[in-house]
C-alpha positions in Angstrom: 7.0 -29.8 -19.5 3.8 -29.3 -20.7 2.4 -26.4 -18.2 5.7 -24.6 -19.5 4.6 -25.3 -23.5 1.0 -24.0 -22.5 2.3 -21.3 -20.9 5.0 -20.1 -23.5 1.9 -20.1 -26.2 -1.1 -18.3 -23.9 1.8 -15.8 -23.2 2.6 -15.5 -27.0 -1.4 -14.3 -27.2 -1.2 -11.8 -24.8 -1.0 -8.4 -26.4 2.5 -7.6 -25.1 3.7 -7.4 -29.1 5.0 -3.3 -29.2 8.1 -2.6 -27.3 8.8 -2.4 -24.0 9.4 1.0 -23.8 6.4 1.9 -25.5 3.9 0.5 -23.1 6.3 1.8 -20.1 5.6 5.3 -21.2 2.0 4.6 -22.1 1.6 3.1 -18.7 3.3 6.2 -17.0 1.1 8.1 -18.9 -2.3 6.3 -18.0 -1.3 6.1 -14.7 -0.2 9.6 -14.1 -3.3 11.1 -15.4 -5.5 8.1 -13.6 -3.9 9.3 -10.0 -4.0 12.6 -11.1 -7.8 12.1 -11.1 -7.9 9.7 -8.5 -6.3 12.3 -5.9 -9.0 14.8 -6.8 -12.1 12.7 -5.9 -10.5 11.3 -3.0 -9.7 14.6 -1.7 -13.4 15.6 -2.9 -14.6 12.7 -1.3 -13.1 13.5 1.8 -13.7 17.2 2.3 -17.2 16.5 2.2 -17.0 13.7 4.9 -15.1 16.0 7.0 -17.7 18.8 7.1 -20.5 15.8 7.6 -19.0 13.6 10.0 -17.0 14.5 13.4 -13.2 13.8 14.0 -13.8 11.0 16.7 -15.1 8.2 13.2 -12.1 8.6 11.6 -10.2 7.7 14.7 -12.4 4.5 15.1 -12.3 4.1 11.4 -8.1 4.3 11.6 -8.2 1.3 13.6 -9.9 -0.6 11.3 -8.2 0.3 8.4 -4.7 -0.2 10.1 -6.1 -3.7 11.6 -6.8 -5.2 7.9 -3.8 -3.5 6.3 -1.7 -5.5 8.6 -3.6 -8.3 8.6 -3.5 -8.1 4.5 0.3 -7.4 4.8 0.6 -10.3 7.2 -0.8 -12.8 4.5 1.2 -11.6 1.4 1.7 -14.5 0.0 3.6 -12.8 -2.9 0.4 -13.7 -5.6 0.9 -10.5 -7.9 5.1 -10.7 -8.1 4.7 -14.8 -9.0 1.9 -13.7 -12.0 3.9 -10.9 -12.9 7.7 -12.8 -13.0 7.0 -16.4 -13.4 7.2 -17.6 -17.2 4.9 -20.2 -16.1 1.7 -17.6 -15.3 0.1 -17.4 -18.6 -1.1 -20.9 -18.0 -4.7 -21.8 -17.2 -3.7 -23.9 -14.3 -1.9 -21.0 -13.1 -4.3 -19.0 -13.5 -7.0 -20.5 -11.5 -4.3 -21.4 -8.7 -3.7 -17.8 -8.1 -7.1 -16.8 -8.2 -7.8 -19.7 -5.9 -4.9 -18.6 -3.6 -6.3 -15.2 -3.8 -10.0 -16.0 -2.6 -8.3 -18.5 -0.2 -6.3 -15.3 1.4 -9.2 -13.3 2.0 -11.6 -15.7 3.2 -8.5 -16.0 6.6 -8.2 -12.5 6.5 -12.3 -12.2 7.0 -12.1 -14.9 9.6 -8.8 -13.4 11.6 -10.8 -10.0 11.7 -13.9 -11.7 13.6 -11.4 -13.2 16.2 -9.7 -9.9 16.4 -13.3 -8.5 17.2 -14.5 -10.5 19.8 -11.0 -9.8 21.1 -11.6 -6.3 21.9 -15.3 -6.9 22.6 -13.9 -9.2 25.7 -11.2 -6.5 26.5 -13.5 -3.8 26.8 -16.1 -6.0 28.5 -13.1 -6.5 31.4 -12.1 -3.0 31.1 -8.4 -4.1 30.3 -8.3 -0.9 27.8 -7.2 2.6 28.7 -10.0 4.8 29.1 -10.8 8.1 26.9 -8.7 5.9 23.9 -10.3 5.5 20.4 -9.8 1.3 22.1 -12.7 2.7 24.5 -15.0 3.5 22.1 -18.0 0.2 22.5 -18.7 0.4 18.3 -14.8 -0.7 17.5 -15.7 -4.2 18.0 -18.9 -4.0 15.6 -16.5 -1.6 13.3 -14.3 -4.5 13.1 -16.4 -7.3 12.2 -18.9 -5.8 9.7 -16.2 -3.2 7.9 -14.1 -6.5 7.1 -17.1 -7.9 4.9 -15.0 -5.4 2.2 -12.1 -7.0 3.1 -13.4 -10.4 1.6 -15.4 -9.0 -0.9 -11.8 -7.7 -2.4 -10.6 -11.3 -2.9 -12.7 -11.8 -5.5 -11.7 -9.5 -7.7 -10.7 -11.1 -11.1 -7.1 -12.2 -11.2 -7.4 -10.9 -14.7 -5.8 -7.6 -13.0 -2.8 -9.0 -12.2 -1.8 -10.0 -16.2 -2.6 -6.9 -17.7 -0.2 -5.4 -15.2 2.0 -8.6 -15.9 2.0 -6.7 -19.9 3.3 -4.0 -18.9 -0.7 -2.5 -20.3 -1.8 -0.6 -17.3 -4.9 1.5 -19.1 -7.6 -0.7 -18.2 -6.5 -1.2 -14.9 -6.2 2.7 -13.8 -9.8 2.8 -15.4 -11.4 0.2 -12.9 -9.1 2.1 -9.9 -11.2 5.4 -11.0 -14.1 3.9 -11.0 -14.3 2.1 -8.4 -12.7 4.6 -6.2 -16.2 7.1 -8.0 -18.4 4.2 -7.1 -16.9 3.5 -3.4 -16.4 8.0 -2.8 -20.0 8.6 -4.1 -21.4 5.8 -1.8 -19.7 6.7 1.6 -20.8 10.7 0.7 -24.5 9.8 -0.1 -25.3 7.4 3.1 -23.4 10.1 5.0 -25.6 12.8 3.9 -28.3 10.4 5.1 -27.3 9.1 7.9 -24.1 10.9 9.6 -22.5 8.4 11.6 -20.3 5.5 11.6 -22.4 3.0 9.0 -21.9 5.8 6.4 -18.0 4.5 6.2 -18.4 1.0 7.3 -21.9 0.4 5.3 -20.3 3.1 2.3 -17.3 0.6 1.9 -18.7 -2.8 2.1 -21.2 -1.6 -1.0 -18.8 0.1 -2.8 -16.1 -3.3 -2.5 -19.0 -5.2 -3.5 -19.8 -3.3 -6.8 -16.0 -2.9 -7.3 -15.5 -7.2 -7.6 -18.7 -7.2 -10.3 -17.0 -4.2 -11.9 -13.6 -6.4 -12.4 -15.3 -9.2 -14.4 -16.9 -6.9 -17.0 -13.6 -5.1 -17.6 -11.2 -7.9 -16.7 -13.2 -11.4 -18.0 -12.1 -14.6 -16.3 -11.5 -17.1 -18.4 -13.1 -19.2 -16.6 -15.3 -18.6 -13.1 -14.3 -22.1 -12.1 -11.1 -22.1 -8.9 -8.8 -24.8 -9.3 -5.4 -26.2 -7.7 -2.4 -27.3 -9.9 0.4 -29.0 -8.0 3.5 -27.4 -10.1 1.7 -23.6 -10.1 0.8 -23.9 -6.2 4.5 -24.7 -5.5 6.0 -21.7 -7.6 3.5 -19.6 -5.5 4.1 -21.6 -1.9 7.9 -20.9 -2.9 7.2 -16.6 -3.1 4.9 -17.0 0.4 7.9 -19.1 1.9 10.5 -16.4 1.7 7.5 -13.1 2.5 6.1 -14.5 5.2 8.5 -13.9 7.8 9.4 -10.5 6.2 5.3 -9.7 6.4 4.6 -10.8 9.4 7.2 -8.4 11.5 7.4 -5.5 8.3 3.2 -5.3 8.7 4.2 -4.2 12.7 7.1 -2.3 12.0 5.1 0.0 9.2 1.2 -0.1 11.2 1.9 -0.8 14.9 3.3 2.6 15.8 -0.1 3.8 14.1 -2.2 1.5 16.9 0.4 2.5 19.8 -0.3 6.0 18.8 -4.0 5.5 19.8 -2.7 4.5 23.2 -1.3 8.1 23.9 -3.8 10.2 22.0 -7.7 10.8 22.4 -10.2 9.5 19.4 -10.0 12.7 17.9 -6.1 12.7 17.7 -6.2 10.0 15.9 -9.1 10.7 13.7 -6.4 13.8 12.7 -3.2 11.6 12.4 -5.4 9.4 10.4 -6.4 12.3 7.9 -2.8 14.0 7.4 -2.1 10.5 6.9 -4.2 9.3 3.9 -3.4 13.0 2.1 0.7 11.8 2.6 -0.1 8.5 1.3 -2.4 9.9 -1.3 1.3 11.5 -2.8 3.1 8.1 -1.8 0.5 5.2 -3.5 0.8 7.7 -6.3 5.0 7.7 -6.9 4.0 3.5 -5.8 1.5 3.2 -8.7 4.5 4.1 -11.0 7.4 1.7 -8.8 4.6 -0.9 -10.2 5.1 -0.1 -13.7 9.2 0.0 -13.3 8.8 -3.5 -11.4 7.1 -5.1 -14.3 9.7 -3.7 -16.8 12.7 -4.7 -14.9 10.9 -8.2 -14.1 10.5 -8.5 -18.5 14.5 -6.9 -18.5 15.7 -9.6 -16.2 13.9 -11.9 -17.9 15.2 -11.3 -21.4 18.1 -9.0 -20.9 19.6 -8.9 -17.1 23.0 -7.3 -18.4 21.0 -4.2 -18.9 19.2 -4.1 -15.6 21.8 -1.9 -13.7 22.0 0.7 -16.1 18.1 0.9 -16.9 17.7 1.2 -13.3 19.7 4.1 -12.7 18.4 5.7 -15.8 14.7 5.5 -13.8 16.3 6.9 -11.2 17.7 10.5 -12.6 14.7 11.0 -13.7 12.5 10.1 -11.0 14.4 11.3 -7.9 14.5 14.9 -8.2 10.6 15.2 -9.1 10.6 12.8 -5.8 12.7 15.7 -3.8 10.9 18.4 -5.3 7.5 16.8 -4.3 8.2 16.8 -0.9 9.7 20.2 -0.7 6.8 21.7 -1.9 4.6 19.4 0.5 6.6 20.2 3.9 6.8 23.9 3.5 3.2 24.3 2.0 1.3 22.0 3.7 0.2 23.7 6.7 -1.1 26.6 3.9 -3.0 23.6 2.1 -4.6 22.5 5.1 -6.3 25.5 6.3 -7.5 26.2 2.9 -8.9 22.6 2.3 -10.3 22.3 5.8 -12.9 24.4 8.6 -11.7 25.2 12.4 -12.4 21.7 13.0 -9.4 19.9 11.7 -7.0 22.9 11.5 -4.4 20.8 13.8 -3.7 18.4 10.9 -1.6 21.2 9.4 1.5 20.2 11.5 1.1 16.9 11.0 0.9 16.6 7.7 4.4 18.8 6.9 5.9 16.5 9.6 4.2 13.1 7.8 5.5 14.6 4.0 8.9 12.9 5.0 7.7 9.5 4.4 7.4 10.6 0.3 10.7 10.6 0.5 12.1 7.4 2.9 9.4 5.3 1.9 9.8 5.9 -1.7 13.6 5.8 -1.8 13.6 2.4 0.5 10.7 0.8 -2.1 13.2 1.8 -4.7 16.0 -0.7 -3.8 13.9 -3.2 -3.2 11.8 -3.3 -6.4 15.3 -4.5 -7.9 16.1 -6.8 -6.0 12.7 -8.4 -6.3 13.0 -8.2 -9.8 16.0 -10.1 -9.6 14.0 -13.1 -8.4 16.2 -12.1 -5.0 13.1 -14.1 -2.8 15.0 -14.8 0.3 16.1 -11.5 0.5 12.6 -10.6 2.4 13.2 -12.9 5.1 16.4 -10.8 6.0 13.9 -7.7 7.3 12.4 -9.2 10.3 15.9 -7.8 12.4 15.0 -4.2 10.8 11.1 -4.3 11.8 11.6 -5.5 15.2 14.2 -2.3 16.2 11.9 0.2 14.3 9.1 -1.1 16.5 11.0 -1.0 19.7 12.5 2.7 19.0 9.0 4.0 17.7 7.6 2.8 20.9 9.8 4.3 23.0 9.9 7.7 20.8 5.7 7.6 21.3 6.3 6.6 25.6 8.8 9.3 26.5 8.9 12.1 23.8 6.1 15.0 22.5 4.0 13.9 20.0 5.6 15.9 16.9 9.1 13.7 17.7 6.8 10.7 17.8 5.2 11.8 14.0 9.4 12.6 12.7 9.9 8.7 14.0 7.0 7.4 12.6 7.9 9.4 8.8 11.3 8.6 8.6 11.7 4.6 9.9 11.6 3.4 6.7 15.2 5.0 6.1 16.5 3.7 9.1 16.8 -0.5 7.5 17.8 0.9 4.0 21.3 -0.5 4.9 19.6 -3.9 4.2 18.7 -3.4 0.4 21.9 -1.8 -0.4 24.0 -4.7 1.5 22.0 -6.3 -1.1 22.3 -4.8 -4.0 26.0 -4.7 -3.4 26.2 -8.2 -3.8 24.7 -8.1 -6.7 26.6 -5.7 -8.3 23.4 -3.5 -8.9 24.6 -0.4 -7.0 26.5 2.6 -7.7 27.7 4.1 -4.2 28.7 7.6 -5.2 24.5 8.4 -6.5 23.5 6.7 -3.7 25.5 8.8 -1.1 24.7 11.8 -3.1 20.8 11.6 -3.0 21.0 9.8 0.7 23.0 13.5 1.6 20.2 15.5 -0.5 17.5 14.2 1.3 18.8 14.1 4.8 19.2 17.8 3.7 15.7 18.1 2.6 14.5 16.6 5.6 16.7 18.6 7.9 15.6 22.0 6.3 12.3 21.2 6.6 12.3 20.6 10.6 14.0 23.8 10.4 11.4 26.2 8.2 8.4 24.0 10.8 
């Protein structure tokens, strides 16, 4: 009773006092021009790495990064959707729970990416991995272990974040993102053009994480530095891990595994391509995801205060977002080849095809994130344990698609699996009474068209 007064009154101080839909649109805004910005030094970032550093590190750096994405995925314990929904989260207690939770998370995730390490240090040592295979390479193991010093740095980040995403005020926040996406860019480019070789990414992202965390406290100020554990907090946020876990643990396979089975069938290099038409797809996709994050912390305050509403603010989102979502990837699929070989020397030039293949995730995982920001919002929890069914056929189809079939049918599988369990969130939605079948088989037919003319024009 008394964690709920507290809370009530810290969340009465939070500067959340002018309408919803005025911070909506001024958090569209920041984080439209933030990404907008973002996208440019990324891509600035990473033509200059290109023309210092061969294809065969971003293979070996692919791995990596796929390794502690899955392994972060794995360990969602659901920390940002309990601050962001729970009325209980303005609390101190809370507070330091979460951040404790949060510190707790990447401390495993640090220790999981040692074991997985020494893992591949004992394969290769036995030579149980295929040969001329990015899992060949003798530095992966040493990769592995050092490059996930960023990965624990990144749990101490101040939990501060998290609440002024909770008010619906994401300003501040896309200003830390820039920066410490300048900070992190400027560092990988200047030990590159020192020392062109692997450290420059491994050694450029452990410093730039580091100065990223101290960056968080001066813009986002902890209350207090101290970590603590309340019993009533820790609960709410055992209660979101309970019901993710299951759906993280086979959804982190389902999305990355076809990713680390595709180094299996290609070369280093292959991959070091795949991984680059990759990161400029999901440069467009975190982008369209930065502004699902602003939707699903107005939906969370509408079911909150107003659920009655939540069908028909939803939909509204929707007319205008889809077709800037269709039009998006239209221009992606049919200009991307065009894009590449101006961005990009003789080196990378096969990365044309693969990234007007790759586009088709904007769309399917977009469209599939969509349905289940609602349902989430709905405080729907046990709803992600129903995916595990969904990850586990993806997994099996995408392996046999990558075994048996050329390598642009295996990139069309890995794009479009996302569309293939969407069945799930709209079986859910349905029972909610938060759908409205004749716009969702209208759009489904409009991008299966989109999709199907762009196989065509490549």
């Amino acid at each position: 009773m008394q964690a709920n007064v507290q809370a009530k009154r810290i969340d009465m101080d939070m500067p959340a006092t002018s309408s919803l839909k005025s911070r909506v649109w001024l958090s569209l805004s920041a984080l439209a021009s933030g990404h907008g910005i973002g996208s440019i030094i990324r891509l600035a970032g990473n033509l200059i790495t290109t023309r210092l550093l061969v294809p065969e590190l971003f293979g070996i750096m692919a791995v990596f990064t796929v390794i502690s994405t899955v392994l972060e995925l794995l360990s969602d314990v659901g920390i940002r959707q309990s601050v962001i929904r729970s009325a209980n989260a303005g609390s101190e207690n809370f507070r330091k729970t979460a951040w404790t939770f949060q510190i707790g998370r990447s401390a495993f995730l640090f220790f999981f990416c040692q074991v997985i390490a020494g893992l591949f240090w004992a394969l290769q040592t036995l030579d149980f991995v295929p040969a001329d295979t990015v899992y060949s390479e003798p530095v992966l193991p040493l990769v592995i272990s050092v490059g996930s010093l960023a990965v624990l740095l990144r749990g101490f980040q101040s939990i501060e974040i998290l609440y002024a995403e909770r008010s619906v005020r994401f300003g501040r926040t896309v200003a830390f993102s820039l920066v410490s996406q300048i900070v992190a860019t400027g560092c990988v480019v200047i030990w590159a053009l020192n020392d062109p070789s692997i450290r420059a990414l491994v050694g450029g992202g452990i410093l730039g994480g580091l100065i990223s965390v101290i960056l968080s406290h001066i813009l986002f100020p902890l209350k207090s530095l101290s970590v603590g554990w309340d019993r009533e907090a820790g609960k709410e946020l055992r209660h979101m891990a309970r019901w993710l876990v299951v759906s993280s643990v086979f959804g982190a396979i389902a999305r990355y595994g076809d990713t680390l089975l595709l180094g299996i069938f290609v070369n280093t290099a292959g991959l070091g391509y795949f991984s680059i038409a990759n990161m400029m797809v999901m440069t467009l996709v975190v982008g369209f995801s930065q502004i699902q994050s602003v939707w699903f912390a107005a939906l969370s305050e509408i079911a909150r205060t107003s659920s009655h509403r939540l069908k028909e603010v939803y939909y509204r989102i929707r007319l205008v977002q889809d077709p800037i979502l269709v039009a998006g990837y239209l221009f992606v699929a049919t200009q991307g080849e065009r894009i590449v070989e101006f961005l990009y020397d003789d080196r990378y030039i096969q990365i044309g095809t693969m990234f007007q293949i790759l586009a088709i995730a904007i769309l399917a995982q977009l469209y599939e994130l969509q349905a289940r920001m609602l349902i989430v919002a709905q405080k729907q929890d046990q709803f992600w344990k129903k995916t595990a069914t969904e990850a586990v056929v993806t997994l099996t189809v995408n392996l046999f698609v990558l075994a048996t079939m050329p390598i642009e049918f295996a990139l069309v599988a890995i794009a479009v699996k996302p569309l293939w369990g969407l069945w799930l969130p709209f079986r859910e939605l349905g029972r909610l009474g938060l759908i409205r079948p004749v716009y969702e088989l209208a759009y489904f037919l409009v991008i299966a068209g989109a999709i199907g003319f762009t196989l065509w024009v490549i």
